[in-house]
PLY file of the C-alpha trace (Angstrom):
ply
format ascii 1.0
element vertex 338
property float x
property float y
property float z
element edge 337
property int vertex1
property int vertex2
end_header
27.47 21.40 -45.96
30.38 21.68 -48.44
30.41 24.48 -50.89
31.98 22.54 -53.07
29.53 19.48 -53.17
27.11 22.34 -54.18
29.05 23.85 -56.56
29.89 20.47 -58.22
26.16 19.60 -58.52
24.81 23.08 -59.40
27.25 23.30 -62.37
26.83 20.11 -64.15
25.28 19.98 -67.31
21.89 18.22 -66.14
21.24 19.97 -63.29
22.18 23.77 -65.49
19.47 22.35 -68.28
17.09 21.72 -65.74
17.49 25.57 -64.46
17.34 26.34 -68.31
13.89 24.67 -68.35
12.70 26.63 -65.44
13.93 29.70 -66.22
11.97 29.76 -69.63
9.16 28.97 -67.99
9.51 32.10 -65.81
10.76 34.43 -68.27
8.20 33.32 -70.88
9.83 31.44 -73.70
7.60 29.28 -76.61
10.43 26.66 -75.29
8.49 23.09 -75.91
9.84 19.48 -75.77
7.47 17.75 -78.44
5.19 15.34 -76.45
6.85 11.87 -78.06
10.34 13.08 -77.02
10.33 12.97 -73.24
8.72 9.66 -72.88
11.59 8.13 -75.59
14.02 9.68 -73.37
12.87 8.54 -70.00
12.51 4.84 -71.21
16.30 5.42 -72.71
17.31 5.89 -69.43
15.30 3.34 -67.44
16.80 0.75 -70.10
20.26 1.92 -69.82
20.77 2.29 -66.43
18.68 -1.12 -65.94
21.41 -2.82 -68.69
24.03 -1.42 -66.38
22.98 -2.46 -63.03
22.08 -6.03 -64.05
25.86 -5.86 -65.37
27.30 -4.60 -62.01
25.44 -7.18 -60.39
26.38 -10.08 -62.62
30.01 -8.76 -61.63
29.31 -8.25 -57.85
27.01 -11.20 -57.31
23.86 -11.67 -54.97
25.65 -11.81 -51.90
24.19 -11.21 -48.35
24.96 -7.62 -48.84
23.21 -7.04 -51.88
20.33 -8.91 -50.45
19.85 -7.30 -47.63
20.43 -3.83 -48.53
17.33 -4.68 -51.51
15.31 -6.25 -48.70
15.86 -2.98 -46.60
14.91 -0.90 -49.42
11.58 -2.63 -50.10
11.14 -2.13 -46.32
11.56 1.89 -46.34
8.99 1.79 -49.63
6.17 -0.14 -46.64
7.80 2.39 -44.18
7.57 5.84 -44.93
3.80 5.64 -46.88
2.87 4.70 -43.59
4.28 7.56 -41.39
3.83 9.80 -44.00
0.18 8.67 -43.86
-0.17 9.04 -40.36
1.13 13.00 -40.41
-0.94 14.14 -43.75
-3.90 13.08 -41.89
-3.30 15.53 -38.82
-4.58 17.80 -42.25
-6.08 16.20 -45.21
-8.87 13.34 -45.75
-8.07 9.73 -46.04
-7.83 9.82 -49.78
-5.64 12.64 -50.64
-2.88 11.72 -47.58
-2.90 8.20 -49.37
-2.11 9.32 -52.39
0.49 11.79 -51.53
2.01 9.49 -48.79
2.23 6.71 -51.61
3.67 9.22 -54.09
6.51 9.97 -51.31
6.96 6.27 -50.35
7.85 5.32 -54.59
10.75 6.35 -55.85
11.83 8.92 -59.03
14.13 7.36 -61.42
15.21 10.20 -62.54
16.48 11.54 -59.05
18.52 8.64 -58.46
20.23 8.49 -61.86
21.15 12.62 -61.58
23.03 11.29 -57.77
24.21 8.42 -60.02
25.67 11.09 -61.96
26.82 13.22 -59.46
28.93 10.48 -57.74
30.43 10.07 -61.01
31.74 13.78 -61.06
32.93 13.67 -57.58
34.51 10.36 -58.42
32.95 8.21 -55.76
32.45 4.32 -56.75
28.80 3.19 -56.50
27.60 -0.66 -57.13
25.37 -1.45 -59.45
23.22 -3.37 -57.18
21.61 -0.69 -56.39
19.16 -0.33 -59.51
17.98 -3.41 -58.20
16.63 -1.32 -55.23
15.67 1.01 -57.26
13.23 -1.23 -59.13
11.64 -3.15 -56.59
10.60 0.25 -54.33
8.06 1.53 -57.14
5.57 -1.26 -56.29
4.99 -1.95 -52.31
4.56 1.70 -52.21
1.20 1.92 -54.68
-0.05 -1.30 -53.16
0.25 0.10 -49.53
-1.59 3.73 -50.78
-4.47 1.95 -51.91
-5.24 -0.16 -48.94
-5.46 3.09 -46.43
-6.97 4.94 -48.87
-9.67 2.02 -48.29
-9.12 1.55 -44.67
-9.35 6.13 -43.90
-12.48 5.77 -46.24
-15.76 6.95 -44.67
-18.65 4.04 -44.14
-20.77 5.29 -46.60
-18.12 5.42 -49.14
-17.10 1.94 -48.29
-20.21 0.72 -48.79
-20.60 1.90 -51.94
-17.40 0.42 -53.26
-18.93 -3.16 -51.92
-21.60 -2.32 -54.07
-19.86 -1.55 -57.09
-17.41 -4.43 -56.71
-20.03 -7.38 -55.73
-18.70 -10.47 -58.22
-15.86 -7.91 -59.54
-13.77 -7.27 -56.46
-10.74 -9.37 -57.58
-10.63 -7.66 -60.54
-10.36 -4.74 -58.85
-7.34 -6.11 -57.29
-5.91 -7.53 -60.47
-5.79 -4.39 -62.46
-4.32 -2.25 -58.91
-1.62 -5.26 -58.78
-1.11 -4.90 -62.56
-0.89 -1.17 -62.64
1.84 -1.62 -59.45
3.75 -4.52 -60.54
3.84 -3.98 -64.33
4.02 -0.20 -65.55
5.95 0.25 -68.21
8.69 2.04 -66.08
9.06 -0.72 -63.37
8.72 -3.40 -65.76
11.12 -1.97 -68.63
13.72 -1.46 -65.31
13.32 -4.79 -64.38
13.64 -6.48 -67.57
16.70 -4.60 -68.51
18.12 -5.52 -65.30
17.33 -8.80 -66.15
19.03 -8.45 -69.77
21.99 -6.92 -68.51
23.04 -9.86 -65.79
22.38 -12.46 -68.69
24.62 -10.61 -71.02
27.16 -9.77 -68.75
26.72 -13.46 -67.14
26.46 -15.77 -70.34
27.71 -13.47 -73.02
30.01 -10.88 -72.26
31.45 -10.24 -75.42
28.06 -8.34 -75.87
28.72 -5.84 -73.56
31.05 -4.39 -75.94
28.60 -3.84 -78.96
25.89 -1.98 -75.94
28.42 0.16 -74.42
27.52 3.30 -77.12
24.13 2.84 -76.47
23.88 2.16 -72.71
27.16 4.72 -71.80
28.22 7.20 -74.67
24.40 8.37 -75.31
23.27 8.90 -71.63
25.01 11.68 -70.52
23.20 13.63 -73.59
20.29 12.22 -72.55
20.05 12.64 -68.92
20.05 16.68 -70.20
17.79 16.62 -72.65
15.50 15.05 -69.85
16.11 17.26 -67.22
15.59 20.07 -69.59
12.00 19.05 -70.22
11.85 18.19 -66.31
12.91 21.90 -66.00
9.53 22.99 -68.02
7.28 20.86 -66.32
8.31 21.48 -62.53
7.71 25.20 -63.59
4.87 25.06 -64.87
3.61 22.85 -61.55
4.24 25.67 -59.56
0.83 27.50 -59.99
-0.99 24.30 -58.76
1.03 24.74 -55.26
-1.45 27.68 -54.27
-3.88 25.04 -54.14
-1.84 22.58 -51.96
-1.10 25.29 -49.05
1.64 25.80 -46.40
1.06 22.80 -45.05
1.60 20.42 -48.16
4.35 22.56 -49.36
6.02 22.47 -45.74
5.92 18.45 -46.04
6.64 18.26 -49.45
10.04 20.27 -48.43
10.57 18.57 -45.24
9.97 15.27 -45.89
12.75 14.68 -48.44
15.90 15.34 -45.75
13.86 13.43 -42.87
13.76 10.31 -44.71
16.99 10.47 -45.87
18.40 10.79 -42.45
16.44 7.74 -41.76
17.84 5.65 -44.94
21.26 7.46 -43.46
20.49 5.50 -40.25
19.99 1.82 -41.84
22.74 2.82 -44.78
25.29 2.70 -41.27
23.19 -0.19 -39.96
24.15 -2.39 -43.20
27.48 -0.87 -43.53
27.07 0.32 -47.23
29.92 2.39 -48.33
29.68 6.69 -48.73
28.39 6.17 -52.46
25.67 3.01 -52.15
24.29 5.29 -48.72
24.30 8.30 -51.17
22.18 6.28 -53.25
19.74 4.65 -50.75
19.11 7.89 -48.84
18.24 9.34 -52.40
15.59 6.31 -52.88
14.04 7.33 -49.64
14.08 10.50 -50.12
12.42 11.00 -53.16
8.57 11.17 -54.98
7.32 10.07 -57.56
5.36 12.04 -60.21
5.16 9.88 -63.15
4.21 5.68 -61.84
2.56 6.76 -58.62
-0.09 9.00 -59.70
-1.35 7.01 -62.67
-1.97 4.37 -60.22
-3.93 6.58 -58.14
-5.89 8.21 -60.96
-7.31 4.71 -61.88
-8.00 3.31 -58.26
-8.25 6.48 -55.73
-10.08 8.79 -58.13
-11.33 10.62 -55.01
-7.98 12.50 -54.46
-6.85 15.27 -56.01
-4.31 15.18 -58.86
-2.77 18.11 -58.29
-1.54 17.91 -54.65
-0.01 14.67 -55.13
1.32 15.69 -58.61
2.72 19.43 -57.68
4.10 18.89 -54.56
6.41 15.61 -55.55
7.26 17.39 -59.03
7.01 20.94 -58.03
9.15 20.99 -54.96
10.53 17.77 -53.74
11.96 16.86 -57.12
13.60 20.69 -57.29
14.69 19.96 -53.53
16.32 17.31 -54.07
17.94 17.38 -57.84
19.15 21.31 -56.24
19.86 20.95 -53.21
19.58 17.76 -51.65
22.08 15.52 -53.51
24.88 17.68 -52.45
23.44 17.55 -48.60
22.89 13.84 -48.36
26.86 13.68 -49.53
28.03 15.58 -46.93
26.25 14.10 -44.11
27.53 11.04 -45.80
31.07 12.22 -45.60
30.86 13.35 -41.94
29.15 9.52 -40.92
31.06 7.24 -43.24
34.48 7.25 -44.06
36.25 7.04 -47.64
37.26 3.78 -49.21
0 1
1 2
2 3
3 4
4 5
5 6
6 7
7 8
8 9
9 10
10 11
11 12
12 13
13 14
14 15
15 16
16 17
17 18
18 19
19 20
20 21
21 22
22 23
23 24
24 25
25 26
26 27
27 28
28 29
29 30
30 31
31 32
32 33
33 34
34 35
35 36
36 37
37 38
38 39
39 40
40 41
41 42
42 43
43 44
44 45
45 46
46 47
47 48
48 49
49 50
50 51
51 52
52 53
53 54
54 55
55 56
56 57
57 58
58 59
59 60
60 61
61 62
62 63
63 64
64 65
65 66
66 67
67 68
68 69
69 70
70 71
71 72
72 73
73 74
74 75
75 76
76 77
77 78
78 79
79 80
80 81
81 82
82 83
83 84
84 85
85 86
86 87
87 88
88 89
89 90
90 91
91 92
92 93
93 94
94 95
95 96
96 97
97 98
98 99
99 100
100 101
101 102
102 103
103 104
104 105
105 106
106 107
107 108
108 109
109 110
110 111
111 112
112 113
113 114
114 115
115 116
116 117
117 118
118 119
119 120
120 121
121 122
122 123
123 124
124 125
125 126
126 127
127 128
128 129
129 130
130 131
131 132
132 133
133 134
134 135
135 136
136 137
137 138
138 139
139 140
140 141
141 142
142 143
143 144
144 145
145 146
146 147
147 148
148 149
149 150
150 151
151 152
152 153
153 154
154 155
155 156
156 157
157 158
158 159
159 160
160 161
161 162
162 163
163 164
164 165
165 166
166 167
167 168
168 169
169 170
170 171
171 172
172 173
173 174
174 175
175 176
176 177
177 178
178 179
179 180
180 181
181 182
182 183
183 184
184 185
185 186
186 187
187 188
188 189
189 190
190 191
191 192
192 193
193 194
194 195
195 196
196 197
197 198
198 199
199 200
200 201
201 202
202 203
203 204
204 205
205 206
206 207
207 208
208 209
209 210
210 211
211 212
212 213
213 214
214 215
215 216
216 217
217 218
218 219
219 220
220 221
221 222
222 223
223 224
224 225
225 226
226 227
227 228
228 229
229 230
230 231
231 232
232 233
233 234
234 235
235 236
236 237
237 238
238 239
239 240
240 241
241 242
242 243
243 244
244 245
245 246
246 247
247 248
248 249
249 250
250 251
251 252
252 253
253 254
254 255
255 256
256 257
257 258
258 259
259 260
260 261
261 262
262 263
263 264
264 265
265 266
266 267
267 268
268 269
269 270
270 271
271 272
272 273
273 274
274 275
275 276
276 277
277 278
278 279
279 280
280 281
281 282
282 283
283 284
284 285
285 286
286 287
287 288
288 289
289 290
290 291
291 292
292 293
293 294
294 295
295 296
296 297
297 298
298 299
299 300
300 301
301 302
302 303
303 304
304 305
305 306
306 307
307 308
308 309
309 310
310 311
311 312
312 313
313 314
314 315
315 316
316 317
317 318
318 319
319 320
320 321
321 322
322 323
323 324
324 325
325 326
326 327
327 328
328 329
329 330
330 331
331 332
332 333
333 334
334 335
335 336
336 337
């Protein structure tokens, strides 16, 4: 790997507030993001980089490329809860490797908008298509936990739940399809994606009067966020006692291994060195934030903080650290410039 991709990433501002966060965590600093802060911040940035990919993709169109690379994405979101599934369970019960292999089949925003910043300071061109990607991955990925956490559930269990749910089953259903398909994070992404093609589409003079918002704020705001990210990955450490050498091995491994694999179908759909950057990062990451409030409400059986500590506590560290910088150099070595 490339010093210098390292160097680039370790020494931007995000990425040096995020250490900030962690290191007064460690060292013991009253350092604390009031509660109502984060959350404004994280929808900031869903909205703005939402506005800005609907834009892009006003501009670039919904051509066979953009489709295709979207449809591939969804794909890898059914994919790798699956295989995931299928390896947790050499170690854990049916409920807990659902919920972690779901949490490692979503996405994290905030990964893929810290690479989104990254290629920005290493000046490679991205397309904005790819928020659309980004959007539609949260979803399959809940939807396909909760079915094996039913399917690996023991008969007794099972039976139960038939009980429970008699006359009330497709309720059930309703509110896991609601939770997947309209959380405020996929549904605020998809809606500003939305807004953001109509502007730029219909009414592009309006660009203009969004462009402080949506550009001149976020670069502020993408620290402020990781800073608070910094504080809470830190303070998930203690809860990785719990999750042993075996979750902490996946939760470490797992990241590069699926990138490699959205490395494969990046070359397969011939996306250029900053849209494969991008797409392995989708694949690659976990998410702590959409994921486990889904399974909290319709696998209470697993435990919180394996599926919590491991995607925030080391994947997200992995990959914000050290795995942006890797996935661009094997991208480099695969796919030429330009």
């Amino acid at each position: 790997m490339q010093s210098s991709l390292v160097l680039q990433n370790l020494l931007s501002a995000p990425v040096l507030f995020f250490f900030l966060g962690i290191l007064g965590v460690l060292v013991g600093s009253d350092l604390e993001i009031p509660s109502p802060l984060p959350k404004l911040f994280s929808l900031y940035l869903l909205l703005a980089i939402g506005f800005k990919g609907g834009m892009e993709l006003a501009h670039s169109g919904l051509g066979p490329q953009v489709l295709l690379t979207v449809g591939a994405a969804v794909a890898m979101s059914l994919l790798v809860p699956l295989t995931s599934f299928l390896f947790l369970r050499l170690r854990l019960d049916g409920y807990n490797a659902a919920a972690i292999a779901a949490s490692y089949g979503s996405i994290s925003a905030v990964t893929f908008i810290t690479a989104e910043n990254f290629l920005n300071v290493v000046e490679v061109n991205f397309d904005g298509f790819m928020v659309a990607a980004l959007a539609l991955m949260e979803s399959p990925a809940i939807v396909v936990g909760v079915i094996l956490a039913r399917l690996s559930a023991p008969a007794e269990d099972a039976e139960m739940a038939g009980d429970q749910q008699n006359g009330g089953g497709s309720l059930r259903w309703r509110e896991i399809l609601q939770e997947a398909f309209l959380n405020g994070s996929v549904y605020l992404l998809i809606g500003s994606l939305v807004i953001g093609y109509v502007v730029a589409a219909f009414s592009p003079a309006g660009l203009a009067k969004m462009d402080p918002f949506t550009e001149k704020l976020f670069y502020g705001a993408l620290c402020f966020f990781l800073l608070d990210m910094g504080i809470v990955a830190a303070q998930r450490l203690r809860d990785l006692k719990q999750a042993g050498a075996f979750l902490i091995g996946f939760s470490l491994l797992a990241p590069p291994l699926h990138a490699l694999l959205g490395l494969l179908v990046s070359l397969l759909l011939g996306l250029g060195q900053g849209n494969t950057l991008l797409f392995m990062v989708l694949c690659a990451s976990a998410s702590y934030i959409a994921v486990p409030a889904a399974m909290r409400m319709t696998v209470p059986q697993a435990n919180p903080s394996l599926y919590i500590s491991t995607a925030l506590g080391l994947t997200f560290p992995f990959n914000v650290v050290i795995g942006i910088p890797l996935y661009m150099a094997l991208t480099r070595h695969f796919i030429p410039a330009g």
